[in-house]
C-alpha positions in Angstrom: 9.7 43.5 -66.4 13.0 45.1 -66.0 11.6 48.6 -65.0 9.1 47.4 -61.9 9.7 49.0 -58.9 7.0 46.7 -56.6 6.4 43.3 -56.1 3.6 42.0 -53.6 2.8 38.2 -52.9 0.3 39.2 -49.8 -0.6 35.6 -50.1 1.6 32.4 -50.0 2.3 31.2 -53.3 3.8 27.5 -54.2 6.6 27.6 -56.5 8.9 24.4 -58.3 12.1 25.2 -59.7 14.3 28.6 -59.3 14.2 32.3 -59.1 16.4 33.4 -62.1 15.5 37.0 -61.8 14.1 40.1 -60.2 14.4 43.8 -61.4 17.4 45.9 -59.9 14.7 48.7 -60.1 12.8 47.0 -57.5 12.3 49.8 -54.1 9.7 47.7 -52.6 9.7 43.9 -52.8 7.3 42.1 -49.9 6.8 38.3 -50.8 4.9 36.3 -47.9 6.6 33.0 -46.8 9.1 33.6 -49.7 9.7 30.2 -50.9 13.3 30.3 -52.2 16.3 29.9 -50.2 18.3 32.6 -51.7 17.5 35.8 -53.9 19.1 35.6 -57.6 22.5 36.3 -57.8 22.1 38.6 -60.3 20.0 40.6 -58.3 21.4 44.1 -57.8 19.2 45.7 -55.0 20.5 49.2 -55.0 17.1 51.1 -55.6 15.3 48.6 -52.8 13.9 50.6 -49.4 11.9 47.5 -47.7 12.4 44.0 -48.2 9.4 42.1 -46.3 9.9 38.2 -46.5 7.2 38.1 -42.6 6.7 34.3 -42.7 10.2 33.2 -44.7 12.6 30.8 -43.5 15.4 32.1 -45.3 18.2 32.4 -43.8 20.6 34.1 -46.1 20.1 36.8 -48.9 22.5 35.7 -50.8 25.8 33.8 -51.2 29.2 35.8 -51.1 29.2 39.6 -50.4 27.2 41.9 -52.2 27.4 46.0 -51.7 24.1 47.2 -50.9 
């Protein structure tokens, strides 16, 4: 799905292991109670308007410095 451009999880999803990947197309991305602690690192949000994480504890984006 290297193309998508939104990604909804209205509802609260359980997850085990990691998120390897998103697609750098992505404009909209809302994801309730988000259950990672970071976005992948090889996530290039560029194209991405609104990021909605309402009900997330993250804390952090993602490690380092990345141009947005």
């Amino acid at each position: 799905m290297r193309n998508l451009k939104l990604l909804m999880f209205p509802i609260a999803w359980t997850f085990s292991g990691n998120l390897n990947y998103l697609s750098n197309e992505l404009g909209y991305l809302y994801w309730k109670r988000y259950p990672f602690n970071l976005l992948p690192p090889c996530f290039q949000p560029h194209k991405l308007v609104e990021l909605n994480f309402c009900g997330s504890k993250i804390k952090q984006l993602w490690e380092g410095r990345k141009v947005v």
